[in-house]
N, C-alpha and C positions, 0 to 999 in steps of 0.2 A: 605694280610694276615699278621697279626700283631704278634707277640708271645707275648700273655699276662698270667700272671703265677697269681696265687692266691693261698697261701699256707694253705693247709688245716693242722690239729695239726698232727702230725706224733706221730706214736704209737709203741711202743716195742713190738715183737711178742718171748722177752725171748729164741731167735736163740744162737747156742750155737757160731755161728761166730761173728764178730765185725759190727750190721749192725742195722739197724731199720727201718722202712717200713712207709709210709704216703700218703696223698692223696695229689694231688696237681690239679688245676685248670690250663690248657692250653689250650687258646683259647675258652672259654668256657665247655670244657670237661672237664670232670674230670680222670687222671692217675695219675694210683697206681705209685712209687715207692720205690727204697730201697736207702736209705743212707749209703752208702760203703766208709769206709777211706774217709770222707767228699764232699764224691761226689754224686751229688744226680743221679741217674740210673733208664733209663725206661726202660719196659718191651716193644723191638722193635715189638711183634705180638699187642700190646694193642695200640700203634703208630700205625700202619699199618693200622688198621681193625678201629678204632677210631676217630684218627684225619687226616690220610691220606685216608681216605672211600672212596672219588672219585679219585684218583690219581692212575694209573695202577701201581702196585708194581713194574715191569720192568723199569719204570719209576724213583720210587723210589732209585730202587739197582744202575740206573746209577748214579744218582745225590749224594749216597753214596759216589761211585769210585771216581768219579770229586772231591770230597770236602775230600776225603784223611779218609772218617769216617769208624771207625772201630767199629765193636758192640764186645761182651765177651759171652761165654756160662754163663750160671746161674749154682750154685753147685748147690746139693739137700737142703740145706737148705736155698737158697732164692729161689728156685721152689716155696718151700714148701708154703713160705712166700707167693710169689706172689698169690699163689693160695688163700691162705687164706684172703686176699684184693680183691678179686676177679679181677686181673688184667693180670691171664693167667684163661684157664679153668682149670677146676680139671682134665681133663682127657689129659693136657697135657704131655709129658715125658721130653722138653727138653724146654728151652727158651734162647732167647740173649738179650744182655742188650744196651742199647745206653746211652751216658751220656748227660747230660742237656745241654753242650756247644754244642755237636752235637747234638742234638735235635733244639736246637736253629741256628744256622747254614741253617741245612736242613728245617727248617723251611721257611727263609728268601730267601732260591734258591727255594723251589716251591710255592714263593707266587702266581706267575702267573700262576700258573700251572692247581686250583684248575674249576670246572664246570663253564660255562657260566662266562669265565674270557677272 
């Protein structure tokens, strides 16, 4: 499993914090994120459910620990945001963020991870 990005155009959602929201291609998928203080941030449930589909989440949280990654709560105004990218549900209340190096990262430790590997 390769980590291949293809950046879709990112788009202003007019938030009153310092951020902007875009689509981006990983691995064939497409995730939302938000562009925070120049770092691009995904939304760990749209990781998880997405691009991690086959990999046991408990699986997942280990190979966090091991590799020292830390996710962030989301305010309400990148909830908001995600929601409106549709890259959390609308009925979520709360999200955490992972940033692209650790996306990237944890990428590269579960490549063997993935079905029928």
């Amino acid at each position: 499993m390769f980590l291949t990005c293809e950046g879709l155009a990112p788009r202003n959602y007019n938030s009153p914090t310092d951020f902007h929201a875009g689509h981006q291609r990983i691995q064939g998928i497409t995730l939302g994120y938000l562009q925070i203080d120049g770092t691009q941030m995904f939304a760990l449930a749209q990781v998880l459910s997405d691009l991690f589909k086959d990999i046991p989440r408990a699986t997942i949280s280990k190979k966090m620990e091991i590799l020292n990654i830390k996710s962030r709560r989301c305010d309400l105004a990148e909830l908001r945001t995600l929601k409106a990218i549709k890259s959390v549900p609308s009925r979520a209340v709360k999200c955490s963020l992972i940033s692209k190096a650790d996306l990237e990262a944890l990428c590269s430790s579960c490549q063997s991870l993935g079905p029928g590997r």
